[in-house]
N, C-alpha and C positions, 0 to 999 in steps of 0.2 A: 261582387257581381259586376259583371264588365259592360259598358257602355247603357248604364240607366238610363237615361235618357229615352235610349233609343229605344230600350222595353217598355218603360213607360210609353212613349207614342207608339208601339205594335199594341200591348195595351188595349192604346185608346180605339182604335182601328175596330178590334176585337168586339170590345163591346158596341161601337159606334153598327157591329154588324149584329148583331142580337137584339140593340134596341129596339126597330120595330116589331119584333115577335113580341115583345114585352109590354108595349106602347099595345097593340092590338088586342091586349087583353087588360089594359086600364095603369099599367104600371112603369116605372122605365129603374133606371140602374144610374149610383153614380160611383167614383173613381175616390177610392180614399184615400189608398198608398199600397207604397211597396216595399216589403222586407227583403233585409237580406239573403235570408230564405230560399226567399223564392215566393214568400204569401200575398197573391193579392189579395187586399180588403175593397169591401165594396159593400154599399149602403142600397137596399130594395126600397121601393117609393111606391104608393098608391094602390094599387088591385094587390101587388107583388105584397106585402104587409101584410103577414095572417095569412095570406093562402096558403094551403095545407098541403098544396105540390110544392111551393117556392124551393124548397132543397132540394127536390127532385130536377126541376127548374136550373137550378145555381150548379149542382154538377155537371146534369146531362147536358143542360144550355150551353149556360153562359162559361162556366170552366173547361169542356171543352171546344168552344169556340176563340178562347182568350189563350188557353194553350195551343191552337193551330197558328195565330200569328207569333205567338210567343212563347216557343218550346222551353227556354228557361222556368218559367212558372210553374213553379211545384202543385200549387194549391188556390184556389179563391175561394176567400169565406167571409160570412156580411159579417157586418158589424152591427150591432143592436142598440142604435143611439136614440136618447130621449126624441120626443118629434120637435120641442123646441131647439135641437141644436145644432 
């Protein structure tokens, strides 16, 4: 994958533009990594946790939102981490 970095900060952009839809409904998004892929991973937080649209949410959203600044990106999918960690 050529110039990480730089996907990484479109990326960040990306979500930095979806947060407040996310935030206005009790929850926000955070940044976990990136494959070679193409897969971003990304962790839901607060309302987003258990709501029963969140996937609906994570493609229509936030995937493609994170694919308009970052056409590279195949795919965004959470990741399911204990809440201590």
């Amino acid at each position: 994958m050529e110039n990480r970095e730089d996907i990484i900060r479109r990326i960040g952009v990306g979500l930095e533009e979806i947060r407040p839809f996310l935030k206005s409904d009790g929850g926000d998004i955070s940044f976990l990594g990136l494959d070679e892929d193409g897969t971003v991973h990304v962790k839901l937080h607060g309302a987003c946790t258990g709501c029963s649209v969140n996937q609906m949410t994570l493609k229509s959203g936030v995937e493609m939102t994170v694919k308009k600044h970052a056409p590279e990106v195949q795919k965004v999918v959470e990741e399911d981490l204990p809440q201590n960690a």
